[in-house]
C-alpha positions in Angstrom: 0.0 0.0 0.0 1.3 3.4 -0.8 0.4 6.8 0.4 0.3 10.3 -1.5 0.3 13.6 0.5 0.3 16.5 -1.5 1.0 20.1 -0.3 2.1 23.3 -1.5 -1.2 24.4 -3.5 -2.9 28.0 -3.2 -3.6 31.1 -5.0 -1.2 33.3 -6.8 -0.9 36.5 -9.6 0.0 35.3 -12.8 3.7 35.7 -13.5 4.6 34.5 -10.1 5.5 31.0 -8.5 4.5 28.1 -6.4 6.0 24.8 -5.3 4.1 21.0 -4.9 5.3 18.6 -2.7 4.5 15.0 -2.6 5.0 12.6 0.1 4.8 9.1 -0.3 4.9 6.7 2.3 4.2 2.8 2.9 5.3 0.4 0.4 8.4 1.4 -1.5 10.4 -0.2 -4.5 13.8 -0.2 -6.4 12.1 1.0 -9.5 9.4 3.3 -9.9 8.1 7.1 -11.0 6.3 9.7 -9.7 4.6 12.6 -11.2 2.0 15.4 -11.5 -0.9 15.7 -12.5 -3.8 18.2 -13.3 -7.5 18.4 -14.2 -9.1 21.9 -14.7 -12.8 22.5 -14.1 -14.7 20.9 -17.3 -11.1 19.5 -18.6 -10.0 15.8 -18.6 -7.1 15.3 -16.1 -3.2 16.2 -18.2 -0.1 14.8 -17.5 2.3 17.4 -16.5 5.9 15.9 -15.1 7.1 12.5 -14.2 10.6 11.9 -12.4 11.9 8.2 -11.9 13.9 5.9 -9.5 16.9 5.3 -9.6 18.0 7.2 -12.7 16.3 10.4 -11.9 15.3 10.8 -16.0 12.5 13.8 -16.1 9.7 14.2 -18.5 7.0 17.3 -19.0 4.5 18.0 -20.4 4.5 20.6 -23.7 2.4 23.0 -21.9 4.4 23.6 -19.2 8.5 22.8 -20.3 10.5 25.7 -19.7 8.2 26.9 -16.9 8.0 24.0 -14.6 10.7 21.7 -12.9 10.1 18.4 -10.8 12.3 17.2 -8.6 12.9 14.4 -6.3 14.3 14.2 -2.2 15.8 10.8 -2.8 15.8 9.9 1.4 12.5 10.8 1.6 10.6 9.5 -1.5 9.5 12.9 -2.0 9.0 14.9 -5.4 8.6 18.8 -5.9 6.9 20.5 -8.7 8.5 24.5 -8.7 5.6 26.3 -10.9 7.3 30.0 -12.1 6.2 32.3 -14.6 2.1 30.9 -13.9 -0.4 31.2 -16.2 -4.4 31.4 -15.2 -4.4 28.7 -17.6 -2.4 26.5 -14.9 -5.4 26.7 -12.5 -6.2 23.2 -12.1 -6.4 20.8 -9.3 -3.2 19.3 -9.4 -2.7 15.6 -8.2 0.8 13.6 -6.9 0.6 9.9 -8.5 3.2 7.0 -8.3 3.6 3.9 -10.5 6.1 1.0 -10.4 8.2 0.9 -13.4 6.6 -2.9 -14.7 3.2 -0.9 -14.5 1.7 0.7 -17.6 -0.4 2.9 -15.7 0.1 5.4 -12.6 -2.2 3.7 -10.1 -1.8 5.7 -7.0 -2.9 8.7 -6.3 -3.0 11.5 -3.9 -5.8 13.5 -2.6 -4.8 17.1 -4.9 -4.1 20.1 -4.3 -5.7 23.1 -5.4 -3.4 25.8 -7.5 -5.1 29.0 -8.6 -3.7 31.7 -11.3 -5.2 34.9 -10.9 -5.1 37.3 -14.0 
């Protein structure tokens, strides 16, 4: 069983930053990846950044390269999102999710955090 605790989320002017955390905590393996995710009002849920164990390779989503970095506390299974130059276009619940590398699929999730862009 594994547990996701986001934090971090709340409102902010466009142009400015934020940063996620994610916690995890429970069952934990050699190889796995954890990520972001976000669904806006009305929107199907996006990927938005994925970091893995052990080789620490990063992957984002278009919408939100050269804005966004995720990052990962190695001793604490915990991953960051830093969120700069925000767009109201960014406000979206956004949710912390872990898969084990043999999965396809990211099947756990956290609760979400709320992160809103005011114009």
């Amino acid at each position: 069983q594994v547990q996701l605790v986001e934090s971090g989320g709340g409102l902010v002017q466009a142009g400015g930053s934020l940063r996620l955390s994610c916690a995890a905590s429970g069952r934990t393996f050699s190889s796995y990846a954890m990520g972001w995710f976000r669904q806006a009002p009305g929107k199907e849920r996006e990927f938005v950044a994925t970091i893995t164990w052990p080789g620490g390779w990063a992957a984002y989503a278009d919408s939100v390269k050269g804005r966004f970095t995720i990052s990962r506390d190695n001793a604490k299974i915990t991953i960051y999102l830093q969120m700069n130059s925000l767009k109201p276009e960014d406000t979206a619940v956004y949710y912390c999710a872990a898969r084990m590398t043999s999965q396809a699929q990211f099947g756990f999730w956290g609760q979400g955090t709320q992160v809103t862009v005011s114009s």
